[in-house]
N, C-alpha and C positions, 0 to 999 in steps of 0.2 A: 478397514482394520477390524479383525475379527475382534469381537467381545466388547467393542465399544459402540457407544449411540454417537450420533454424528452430532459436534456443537454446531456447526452451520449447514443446513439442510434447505438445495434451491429445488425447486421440484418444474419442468415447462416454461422457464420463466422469460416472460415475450415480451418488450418494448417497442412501440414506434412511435413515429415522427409524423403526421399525415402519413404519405402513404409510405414511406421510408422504413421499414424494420429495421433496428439496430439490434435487437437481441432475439434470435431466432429458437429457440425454446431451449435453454440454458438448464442441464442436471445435474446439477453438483451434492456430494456428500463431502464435510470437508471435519475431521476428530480434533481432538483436541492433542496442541503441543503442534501439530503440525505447521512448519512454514512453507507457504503455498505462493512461485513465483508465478504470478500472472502476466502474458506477456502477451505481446501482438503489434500489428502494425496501427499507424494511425487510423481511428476510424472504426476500428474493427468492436468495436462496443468496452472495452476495458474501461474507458470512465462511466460509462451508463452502468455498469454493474457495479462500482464501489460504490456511486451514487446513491443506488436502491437497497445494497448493504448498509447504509450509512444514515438512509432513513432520509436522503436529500430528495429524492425523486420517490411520487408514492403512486402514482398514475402507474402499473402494470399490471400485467398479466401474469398465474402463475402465481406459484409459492414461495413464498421465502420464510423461513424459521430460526430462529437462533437461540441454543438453548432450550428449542421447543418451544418457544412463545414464536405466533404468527407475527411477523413485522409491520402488518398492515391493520392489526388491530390493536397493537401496544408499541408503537413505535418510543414511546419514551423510555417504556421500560429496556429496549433492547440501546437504545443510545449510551444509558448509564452502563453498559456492558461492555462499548466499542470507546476504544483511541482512535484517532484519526488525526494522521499528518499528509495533509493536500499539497500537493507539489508548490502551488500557489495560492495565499491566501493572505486578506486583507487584517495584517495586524492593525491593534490600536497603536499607532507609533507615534502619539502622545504620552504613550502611558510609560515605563522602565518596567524589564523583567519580572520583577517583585510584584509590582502594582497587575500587571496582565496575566500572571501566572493565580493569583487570587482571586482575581476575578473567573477566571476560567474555575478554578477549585469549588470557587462556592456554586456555580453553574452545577456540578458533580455532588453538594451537599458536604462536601470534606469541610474537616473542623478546622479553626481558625490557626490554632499550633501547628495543626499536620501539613496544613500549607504552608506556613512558613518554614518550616523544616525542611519538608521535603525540597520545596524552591529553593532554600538556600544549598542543601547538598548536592543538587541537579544541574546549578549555574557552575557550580566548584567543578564537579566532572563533566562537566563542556567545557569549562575554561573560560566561563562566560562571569564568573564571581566578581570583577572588578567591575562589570558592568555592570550591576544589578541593580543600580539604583538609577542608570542614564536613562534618558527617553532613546526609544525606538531609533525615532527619525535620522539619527544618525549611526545606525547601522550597517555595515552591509548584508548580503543577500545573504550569505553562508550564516552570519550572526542571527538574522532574523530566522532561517531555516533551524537553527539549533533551538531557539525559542520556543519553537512550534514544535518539533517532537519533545524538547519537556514537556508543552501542553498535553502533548496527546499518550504520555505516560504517567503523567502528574496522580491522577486516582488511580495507578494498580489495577487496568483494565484487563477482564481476560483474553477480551479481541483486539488487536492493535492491526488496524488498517495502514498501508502505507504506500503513499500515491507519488513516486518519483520524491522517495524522501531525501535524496543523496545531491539534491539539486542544490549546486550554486557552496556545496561545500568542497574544503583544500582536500588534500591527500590522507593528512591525518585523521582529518575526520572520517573520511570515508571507512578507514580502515576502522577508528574506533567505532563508528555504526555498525558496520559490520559485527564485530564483536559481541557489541550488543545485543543484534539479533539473534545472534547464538544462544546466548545467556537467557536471554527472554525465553525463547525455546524452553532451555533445560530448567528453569522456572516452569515449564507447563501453559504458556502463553502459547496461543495462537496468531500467526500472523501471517496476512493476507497483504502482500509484495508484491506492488506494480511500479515494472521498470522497466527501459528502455538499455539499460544497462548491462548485455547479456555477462559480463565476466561473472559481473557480483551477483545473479541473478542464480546464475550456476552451483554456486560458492557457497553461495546462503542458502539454498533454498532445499527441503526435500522432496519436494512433490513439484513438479509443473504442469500448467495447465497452458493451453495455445490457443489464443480464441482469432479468430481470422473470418471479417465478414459476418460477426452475428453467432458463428458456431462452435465449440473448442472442435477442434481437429487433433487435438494430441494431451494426452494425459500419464504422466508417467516420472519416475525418478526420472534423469540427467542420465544415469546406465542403461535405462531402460529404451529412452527417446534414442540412443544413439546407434544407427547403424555400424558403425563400424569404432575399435575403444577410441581412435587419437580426434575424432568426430567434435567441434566445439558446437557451443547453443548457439552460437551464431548462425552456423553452417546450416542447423539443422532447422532452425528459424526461417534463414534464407528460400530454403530446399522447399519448405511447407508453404509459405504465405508467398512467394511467387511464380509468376507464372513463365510463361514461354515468349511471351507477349511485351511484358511488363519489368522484365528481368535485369535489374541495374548490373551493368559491366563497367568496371573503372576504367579496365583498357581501351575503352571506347571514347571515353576523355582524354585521356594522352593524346589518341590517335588522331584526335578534333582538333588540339590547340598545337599539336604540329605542321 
């Protein structure tokens, strides 16, 4: 994006396993405001790279900057920077909304009003306000999931990671996330979107990236990735990350259990 410096800047950046490569040298420029759907199939390194965006994983190779601070030399300081909602993650589900969302706040240094404020307006628009006082453990998954991107909004971050955050919620919500990420957007928020999801991936997103095996293979708006206009992200998901070989056909199953 001409005239701006990049807020997320990955330069080579190489992961393995013993002898396993998961991330085959990784170059991203990624500005600010932009939502970036990152997609791929299983395996293909998408959670090894939110991981080392996220400061979970520090063992790589290669650069990673955010805001221009290296991550491997200030990783705290780039944490107070990043939101993050993990597809799956171990709440305290002894604790109720209130008690977990403060805790998480003062992790961030937020003062003892602004958490409580902000928590109570953030349960209200989930629709989670009557529960704000109940423990966890009797939640469900879509409840618990709502919990968890208040946490990872709660300080006004400017990077908001989001790792199959749509997981285990109804219809309504989906749509109201949705929205939200918009909003975040036109806020000036940056937000780094890994789904499995291709509709909402499409919908949401303005820029996508296709990592397949270690390497992105495709970088581009949604008009841009598409060969042809009526083309969906599926299709073109499909078309890139399989092979000749490997190539799931559905009619293949009919024709099996006939």
């Amino acid at each position: 994006m001409e005239g701006l410096s990049p807020l997320i800047r990955i330069i080579d950046l190489k992961k393995s396993y013993g002898t396993k490569e998961i991330l085959k040298g990784i170059n991203l420029d990624i500005f600010p405001g932009q939502v970036i759907g990152y997609i791929g199939p299983n395996g293909a390194g998408k959670s090894t790279t939110v991981k080392i965006l996220t400061g979970l994983i520090e063992d790589f190779t290669g650069k990673v900057e955010i805001n221009g601070i290296d991550i491997q030399k200030d990783p705290l300081s780039i944490k107070s920077q990043l939101g993050y909602v993990p597809e799956n993650a171990e709440l305290y589900e002894v604790l109720t909304p209130m008690e977990y969302l403060d805790f998480v706040g003062k992790l961030y240094g937020m003062e003892d009003h602004t958490i409580q404020e902000r928590s109570l307006k953030l349960l209200s628009a989930f629709g989670l306000a009557v529960n704000a006082n109940n423990r966890m453990d009797t939640f469900s998954k879509g409840m618990r999931q709502k919990v968890l991107l208040i946490s990872g909004i709660i300080h006004n971050p400017q990077i908001i990671i989001l790792d199959e955050p749509l997981s285990g919620l109804d219809a309504n919500a989906v749509i109201f996330v949705k929205e939200l990420i918009s909003l975040l957007a036109k806020e000036g928020k940056t937000i780094f979107y890994c789904s499995h999801m291709m509709d909402v991936v499409e919908k949401v997103s303005d820029r996508i990236l296709l990592i397949s095996q270690g390497s992105i293979i495709a970088d581009g708006t949604i008009d841009e990735l598409k060969s042809n206009p009526n083309e969906s992200l599926e299709h073109i998901f499909a078309k890139l990350t399989n092979t000749d070989n490997d190539a799931l056909d559905a009619s293949d199953i009919i024709t099996a259990i006939q």
